[in-house]
Every structure is written in C-alpha cells, then in structure tokens.
C-alpha positions in Angstrom: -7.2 -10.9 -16.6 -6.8 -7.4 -15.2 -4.1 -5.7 -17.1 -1.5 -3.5 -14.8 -0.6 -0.8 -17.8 0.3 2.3 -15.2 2.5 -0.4 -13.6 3.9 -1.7 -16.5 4.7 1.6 -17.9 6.6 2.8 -14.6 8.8 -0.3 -15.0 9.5 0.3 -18.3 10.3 3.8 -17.8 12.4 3.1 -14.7 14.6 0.0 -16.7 15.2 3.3 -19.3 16.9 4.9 -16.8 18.3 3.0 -14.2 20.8 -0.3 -13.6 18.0 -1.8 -11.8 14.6 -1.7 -10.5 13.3 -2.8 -7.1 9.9 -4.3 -7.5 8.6 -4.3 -3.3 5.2 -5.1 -1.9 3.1 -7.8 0.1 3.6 -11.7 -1.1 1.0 -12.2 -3.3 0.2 -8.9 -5.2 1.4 -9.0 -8.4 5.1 -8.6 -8.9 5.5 -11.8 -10.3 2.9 -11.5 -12.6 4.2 -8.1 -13.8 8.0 -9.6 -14.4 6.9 -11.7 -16.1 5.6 -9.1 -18.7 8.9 -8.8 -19.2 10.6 -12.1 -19.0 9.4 -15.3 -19.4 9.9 -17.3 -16.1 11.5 -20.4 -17.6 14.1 -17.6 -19.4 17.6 -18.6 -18.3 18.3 -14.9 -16.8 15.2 -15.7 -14.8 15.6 -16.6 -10.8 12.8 -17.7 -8.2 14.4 -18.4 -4.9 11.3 -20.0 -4.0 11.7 -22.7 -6.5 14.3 -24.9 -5.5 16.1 -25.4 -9.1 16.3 -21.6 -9.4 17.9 -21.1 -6.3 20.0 -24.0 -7.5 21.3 -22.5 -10.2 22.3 -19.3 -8.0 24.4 -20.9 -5.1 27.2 -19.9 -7.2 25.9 -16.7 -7.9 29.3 -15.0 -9.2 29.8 -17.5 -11.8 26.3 -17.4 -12.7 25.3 -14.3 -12.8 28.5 -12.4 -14.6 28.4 -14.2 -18.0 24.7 -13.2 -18.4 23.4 -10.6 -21.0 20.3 -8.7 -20.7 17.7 -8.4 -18.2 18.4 -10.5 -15.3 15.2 -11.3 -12.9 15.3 -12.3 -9.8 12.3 -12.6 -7.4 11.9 -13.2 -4.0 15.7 -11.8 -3.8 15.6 -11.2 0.2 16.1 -15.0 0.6 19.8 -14.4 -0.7 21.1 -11.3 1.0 24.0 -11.7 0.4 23.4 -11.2 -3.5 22.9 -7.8 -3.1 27.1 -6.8 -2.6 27.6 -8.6 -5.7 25.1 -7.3 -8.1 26.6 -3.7 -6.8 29.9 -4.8 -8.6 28.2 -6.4 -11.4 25.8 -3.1 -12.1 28.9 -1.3 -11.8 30.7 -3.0 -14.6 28.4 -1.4 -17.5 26.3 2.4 -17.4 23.8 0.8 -19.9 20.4 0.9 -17.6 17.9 -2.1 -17.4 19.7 -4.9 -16.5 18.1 -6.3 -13.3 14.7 -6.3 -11.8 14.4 -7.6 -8.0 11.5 -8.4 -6.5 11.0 -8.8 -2.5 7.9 -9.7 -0.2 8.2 -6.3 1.6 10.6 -7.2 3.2 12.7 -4.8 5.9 15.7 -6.8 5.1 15.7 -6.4 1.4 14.7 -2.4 1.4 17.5 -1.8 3.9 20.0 -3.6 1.5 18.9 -2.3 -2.0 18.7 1.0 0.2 22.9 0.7 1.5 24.2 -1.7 -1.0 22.6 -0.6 -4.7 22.5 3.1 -3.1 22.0 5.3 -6.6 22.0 2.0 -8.8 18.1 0.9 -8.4 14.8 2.9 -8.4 12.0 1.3 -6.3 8.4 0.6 -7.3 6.3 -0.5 -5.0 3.6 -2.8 -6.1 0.6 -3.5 -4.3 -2.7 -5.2 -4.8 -5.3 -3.7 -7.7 -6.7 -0.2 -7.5 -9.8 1.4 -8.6 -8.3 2.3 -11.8 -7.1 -1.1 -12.6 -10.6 -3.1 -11.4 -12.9 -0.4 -13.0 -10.3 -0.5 -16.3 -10.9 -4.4 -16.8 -14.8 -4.1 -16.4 -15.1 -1.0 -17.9 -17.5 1.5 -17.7 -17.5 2.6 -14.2 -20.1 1.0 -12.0 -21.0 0.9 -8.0 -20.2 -2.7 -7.8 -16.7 -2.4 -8.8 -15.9 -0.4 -6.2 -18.1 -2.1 -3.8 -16.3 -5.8 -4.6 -12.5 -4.1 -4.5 -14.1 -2.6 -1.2 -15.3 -5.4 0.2 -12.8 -7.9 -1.2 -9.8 -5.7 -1.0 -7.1 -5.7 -4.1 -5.0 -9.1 -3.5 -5.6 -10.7 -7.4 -6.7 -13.7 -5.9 -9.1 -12.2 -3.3 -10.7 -10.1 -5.2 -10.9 -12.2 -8.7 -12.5 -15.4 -6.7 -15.4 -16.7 -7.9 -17.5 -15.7 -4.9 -17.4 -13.7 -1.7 -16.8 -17.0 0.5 -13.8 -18.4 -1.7 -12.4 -14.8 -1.2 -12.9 -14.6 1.9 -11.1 -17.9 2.6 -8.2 -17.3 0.7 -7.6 -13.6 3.0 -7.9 -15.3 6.2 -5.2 -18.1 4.8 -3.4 -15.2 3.8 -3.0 -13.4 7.6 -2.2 -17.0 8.8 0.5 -17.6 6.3 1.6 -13.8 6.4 1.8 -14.7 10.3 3.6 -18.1 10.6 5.7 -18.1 7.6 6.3 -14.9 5.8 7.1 -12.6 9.3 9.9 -15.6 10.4 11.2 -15.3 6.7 12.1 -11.4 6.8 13.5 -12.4 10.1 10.7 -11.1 12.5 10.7 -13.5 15.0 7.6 -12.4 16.7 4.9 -15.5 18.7 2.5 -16.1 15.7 -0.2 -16.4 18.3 0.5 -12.7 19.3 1.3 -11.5 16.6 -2.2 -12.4 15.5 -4.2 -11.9 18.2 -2.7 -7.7 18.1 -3.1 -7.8 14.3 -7.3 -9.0 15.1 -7.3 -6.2 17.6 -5.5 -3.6 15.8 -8.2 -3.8 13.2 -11.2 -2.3 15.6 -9.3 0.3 15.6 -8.6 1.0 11.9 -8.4 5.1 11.4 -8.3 6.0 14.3 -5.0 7.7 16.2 -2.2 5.7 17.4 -2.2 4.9 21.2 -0.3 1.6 22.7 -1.5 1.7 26.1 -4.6 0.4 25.8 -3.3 -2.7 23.2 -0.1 -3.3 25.5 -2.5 -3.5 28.6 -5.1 -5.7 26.7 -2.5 -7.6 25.7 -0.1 -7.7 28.6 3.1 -6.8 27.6 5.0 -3.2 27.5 4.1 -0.3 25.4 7.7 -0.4 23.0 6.8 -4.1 22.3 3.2 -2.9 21.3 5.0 -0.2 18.9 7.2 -3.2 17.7 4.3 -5.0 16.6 3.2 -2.1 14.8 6.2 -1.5 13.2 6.4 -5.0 12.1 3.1 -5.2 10.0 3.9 -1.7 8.8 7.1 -3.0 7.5 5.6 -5.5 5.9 3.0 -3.3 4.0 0.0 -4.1 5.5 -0.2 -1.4 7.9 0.2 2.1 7.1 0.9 4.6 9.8 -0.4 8.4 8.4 1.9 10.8 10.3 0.5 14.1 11.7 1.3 17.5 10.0 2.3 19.7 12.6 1.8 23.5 11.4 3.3 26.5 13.4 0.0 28.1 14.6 -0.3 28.2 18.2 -2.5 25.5 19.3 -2.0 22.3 20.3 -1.5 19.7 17.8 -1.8 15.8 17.1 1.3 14.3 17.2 0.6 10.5 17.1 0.2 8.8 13.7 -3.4 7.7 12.8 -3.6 3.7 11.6 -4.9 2.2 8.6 -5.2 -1.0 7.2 -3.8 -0.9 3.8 -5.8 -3.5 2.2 -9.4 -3.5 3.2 -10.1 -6.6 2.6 -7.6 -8.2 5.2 -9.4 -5.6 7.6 -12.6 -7.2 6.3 -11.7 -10.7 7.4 -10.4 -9.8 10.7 -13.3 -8.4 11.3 -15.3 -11.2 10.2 -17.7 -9.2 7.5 -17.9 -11.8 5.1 -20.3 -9.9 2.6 -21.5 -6.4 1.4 -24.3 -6.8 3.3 -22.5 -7.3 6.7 -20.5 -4.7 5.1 -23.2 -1.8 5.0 -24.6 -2.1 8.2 -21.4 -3.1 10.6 -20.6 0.1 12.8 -17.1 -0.2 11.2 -18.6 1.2 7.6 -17.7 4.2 7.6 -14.2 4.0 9.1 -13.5 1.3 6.3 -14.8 3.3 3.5 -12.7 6.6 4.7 -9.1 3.6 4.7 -10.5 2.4 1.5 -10.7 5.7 -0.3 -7.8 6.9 1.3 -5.2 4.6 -0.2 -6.6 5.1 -3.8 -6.4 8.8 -3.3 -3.1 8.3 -2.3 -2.4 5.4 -5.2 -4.0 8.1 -8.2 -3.3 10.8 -6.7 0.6 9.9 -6.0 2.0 13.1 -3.8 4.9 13.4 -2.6 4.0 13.8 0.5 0.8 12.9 2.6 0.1 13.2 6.4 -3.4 13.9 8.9 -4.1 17.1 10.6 -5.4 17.5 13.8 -5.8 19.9 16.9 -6.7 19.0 20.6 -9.6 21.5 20.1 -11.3 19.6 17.6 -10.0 20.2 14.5 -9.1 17.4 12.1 -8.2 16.9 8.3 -8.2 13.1 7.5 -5.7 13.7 4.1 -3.1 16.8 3.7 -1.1 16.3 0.1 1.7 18.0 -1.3 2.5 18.0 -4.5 5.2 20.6 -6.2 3.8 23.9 -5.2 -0.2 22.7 -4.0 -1.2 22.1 -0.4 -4.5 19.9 -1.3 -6.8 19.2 1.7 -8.9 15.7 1.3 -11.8 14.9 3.8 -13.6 11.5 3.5 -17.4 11.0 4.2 -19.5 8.3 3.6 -22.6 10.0 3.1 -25.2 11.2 0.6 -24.5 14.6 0.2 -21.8 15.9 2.5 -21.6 19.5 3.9 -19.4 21.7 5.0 -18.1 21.5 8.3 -16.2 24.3 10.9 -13.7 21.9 11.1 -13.4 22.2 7.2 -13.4 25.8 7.2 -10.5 25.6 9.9 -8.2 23.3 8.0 -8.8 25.4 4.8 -7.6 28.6 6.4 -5.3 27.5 8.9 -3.4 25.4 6.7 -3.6 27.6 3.7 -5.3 24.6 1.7 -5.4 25.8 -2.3 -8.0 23.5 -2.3 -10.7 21.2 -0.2 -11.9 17.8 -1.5 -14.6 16.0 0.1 -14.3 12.9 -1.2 -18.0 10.9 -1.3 -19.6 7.4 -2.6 -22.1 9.4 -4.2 -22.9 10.3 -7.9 -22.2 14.2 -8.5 -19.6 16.3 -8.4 -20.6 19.8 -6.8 -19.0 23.1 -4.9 -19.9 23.6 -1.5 -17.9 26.6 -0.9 -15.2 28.8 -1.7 -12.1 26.3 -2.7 -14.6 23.7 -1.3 -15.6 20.5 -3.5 -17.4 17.8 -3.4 -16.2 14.9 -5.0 -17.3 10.9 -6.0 -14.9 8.8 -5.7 -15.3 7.6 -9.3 -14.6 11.4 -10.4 -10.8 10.6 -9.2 -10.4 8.5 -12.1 -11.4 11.4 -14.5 -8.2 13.1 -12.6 -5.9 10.3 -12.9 -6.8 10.8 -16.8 -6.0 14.3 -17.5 -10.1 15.3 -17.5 -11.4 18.1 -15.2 
C-alpha cells in the first residue's frame, strides 16, 4: 500500500477552507482510493454514479441530498450534470466549509461546470497517478529501481504495483482501449475510436518534441483543426500535456508552438511497445522519455505556478522555465553521466534572467558547473520537496 500523505493533507486543508473540493484526474489514479480516506464508501453521504444503487439513491437528488449532514461524497459526478446547479444552492445554504468532495474522470464537462456553476464555492485538486515521492516513500530509502519501475511502468496504482512487467503492461494497453471506447464517448467526445487511437499511437513518436499538425493530419488524412481537436481531446482528458512557449521581449525570433508530452510514461511506454527496462535503455526514444518523465515530477514537487519551454529559431532552447513568487528557475533535462554546460544554457541564463539553472540528471551527485549553474539527480529533488538543501 502506497500511502498518498501530501495528497491527503491538501484535501484536508482545502475541506478547512472551502464548501467543496474538486478531486479531477484520469479514471483510475487514485481519487477513489483517497475519498475514501475520508469516508467509508458504504457511508450513506457516500455516492458512486458508477454503481447502479448509488446512482439510485440520487435520481431524486433534491430530496436526497438536502436532509444530509456532513461530508457528502460523490464520485464520478460528471455522469449527473445536472447535479452541479443544485449543490450551488445547497453549498449556499451554510458558510461552514467541508461539506462535499466531487470526484470526476477528467472530464471537460465536469471542470467547465464546477468552473461556472460552484464558481468561488470549490477548490480543485488534481489527482494523478504516483510520483517519485510517493513510490520512493513506500520503499524507502531511495534506490535506482524505484525510479526505473515508476519510469518504465508509469504511476497508474495498478500499472505500476503489478506483480510483473507483463501484467503491467497488459493492464496499460487495456487502459488506452478502455480510455478510447468508453471513457472519451462518456465526457461526450464523440471521436472514431479507431482514429482516435491510431493518432494517440502516433502522437507518441513524437513525445517532446514541438507541436506541428501537418505532418499527423496528412498521415492521417484529415484537416489540420481536426488534428488540433484530437489533441485537445487527450489533453483534456489528462493524458496529454501541451508545455506552452515563453515568449520574452528580446528581439529574436521565438517558438511559438507548444511542445507535447505524454503525461504518464507508462501509457507512452505501451504505445510504443517497450515492454521492459531493457527495451527501455536501448530504444532511440530513451532519452526523450526520461526528459517527459522527469519533467512531470519536477513539475509535481516542484509545484510553480507557472511553467512553460523556451526556444528561439536560432537554436536556443530551455526544456522547463518555472515561476514561482518572485524566482525565474531554468530546468534542463539530460540523460547522461555527467552533463556540461552548453551555449544554449548560457543563453537561456542570461537572456531570460534565470536566478538559477538546474540540469536535472539520472546520475548520483550533486555538483556546480557554473555560475548559477547546477547539476542536479533527480533523487536530490526529493531532498527539496523536504525542506533540505
């Protein structure tokens, strides 16, 4: 059992202060799991629209849900959109904080609602598979093959918990078909499953790199806007996350499309058919997967509050700009031995008036390699996440 306590604690907090909490991420990663930390799923204030006695119980929803007390739950809530205009009245009726938590497949549907409806009434956590923090955590101390199996496997609980690489790799490429054919026509997508996964198998070959429809639409043989709906969709739905370019006032010609990463490696894994660590190490795809991989649990420990690429038609690239209250961090990714500094990395750092430069490495030592320049393992970002230097 992997315990969620940084999750855990950000609900609690977030029930402390507001009438409701929105728990939002991919089918499958947790939020149930984490509700039920705090209510028992066979509670009477507890509602899975997925099970049909639960949903039962709510097709009168008024006289159902009024004369409760206490935390209400209700999960998978973007099959009843039309609850959300009556918990607005019903959250309205009392200041004291805490009394619903909602949890939605990522759905577009159910962040536009909570977004119009609950306006100023809910906070939103999103809640995705396990991090670095959380796998390393549960087999604690830090070692290599954490990190290698969260890599490989990707964060899902159940991919990444099976009992061997084949079961988890099995269970992520019934994922992807279930994600395609059911969940997509549920958040009312109604996208061909057939192309929908045929783009979603292409789209991973070209994992960190930036964003350009022709060549998809053309491969694929429809327009470019229907390509960029695609896209949209499976960012939408959390598995896709489009980095958008920072665009700095300096004179030279700048990056303006969004660079695309699979949010969960291990989906990229199975699309890609690397089955293993071994196929994993030695596939021309390595090192583009590590950079995604590192990149979203930057992003998950780090937690800015904002993050975008950097790049110039001249050659100039940074794969991570952060922001966070006053800082303007700088991250670079390299899946090397002992990484060096770069021109590149000296232009970012003055151009962009970086406070700082991490180069973020698999390796085993942390060491400068210039002025505001760094070298970092990834395992060292766990030290961060804990207050250490």
């Amino acid at each position: 059992m992997i315990e969620r306590t940084q999750l855990e604690q950000a609900t609690t907090k977030a029930l402390t202060r507001s009438r409701g909490v929105v728990l939002n991420g991919p089918r499958q990663s947790g939020k149930s799991t984490l509700a039920q930390r705090f209510l028992r799923h066979d509670s009477p204030n507890y509602f899975d629209l997925e099970y049909p006695p639960h949903a039962q119980r709510l097709a009168q929803p008024t006289q159902t849900l009024e004369h409760l007390h206490g935390l209400v739950v209700i999960d998978e809530v973007q099959l009843h959109p039309g609850l959300f205009a009556l918990l607005r009245v019903l959250m309205d009726r009392s200041n004291a904080p805490g009394q619903y938590l909602l949890l939605g497949s990522a759905s577009p549907q159910l962040l536009r609602q909570a977004g119009e409806s609950l306006l100023g009434r809910v906070e939103t956590i999103e809640v995705g598979g396990f991090d670095l923090a959380e796998a390393t955590a549960a087999e604690n101390p830090w070692s290599q093959e954490v990190a290698q199996r969260l890599w490989l496997r990707g964060g899902f609980p159940r991919s990444y918990l099976a009992a061997s690489d084949e079961d988890s790799f099995v269970w992520r490429m019934q994922a992807i078909a279930n994600h395609v054919r059911v969940d997509l026509p549920q958040f009312g997508l109604n996208i061909a499953a057939p192309a929908m996964l045929r783009f979603w198998t292409m789209l991973a070959h070209y994992h960190g790199q930036i964003w350009s429809a022709a060549p998809l639409a053309q491969s694929m043989g429809v327009s470019e806007p229907t390509i960029r709906r695609y896209l949209d969709t499976l960012t939408q739905s959390l598995m896709i996350r489009q980095l958008q370019p920072w665009h700095a006032n300096l004179g030279k010609r700048q990056v303006k499309a969004p660079k695309i990463y699979f949010r969960d490696t291990g989906l990229l894994h199975a699309l890609l058919g690397i089955q293993n660590t071994t196929e994993l190490l030695t596939r021309p795809q390595s090192g583009a997967s590590w950079e995604g991989f590192a990149l979203e649990q930057v992003l998950r420990i780090a937690q800015p509050d904002q993050a975008y690429f950097w790049a110039t038609h001249q050659g100039a690239e940074l794969d991570l700009l952060l922001f966070k209250g006053s800082r303007r961090v700088g991250v670079e990714f390299k899946r090397a031995d002992a990484p060096t500094v770069t021109p590149s990395m000296r232009i970012a750092l003055r151009d962009l008036q970086l406070d700082a430069l991490y180069v973020v490495y698999p390796g085993q030592h942390r060491y400068p390699l210039g002025d505001a320049i760094e070298a970092v393992p990834l395992w060292a970002l766990l030290k961060s996440q804990q207050g250490q230097p």
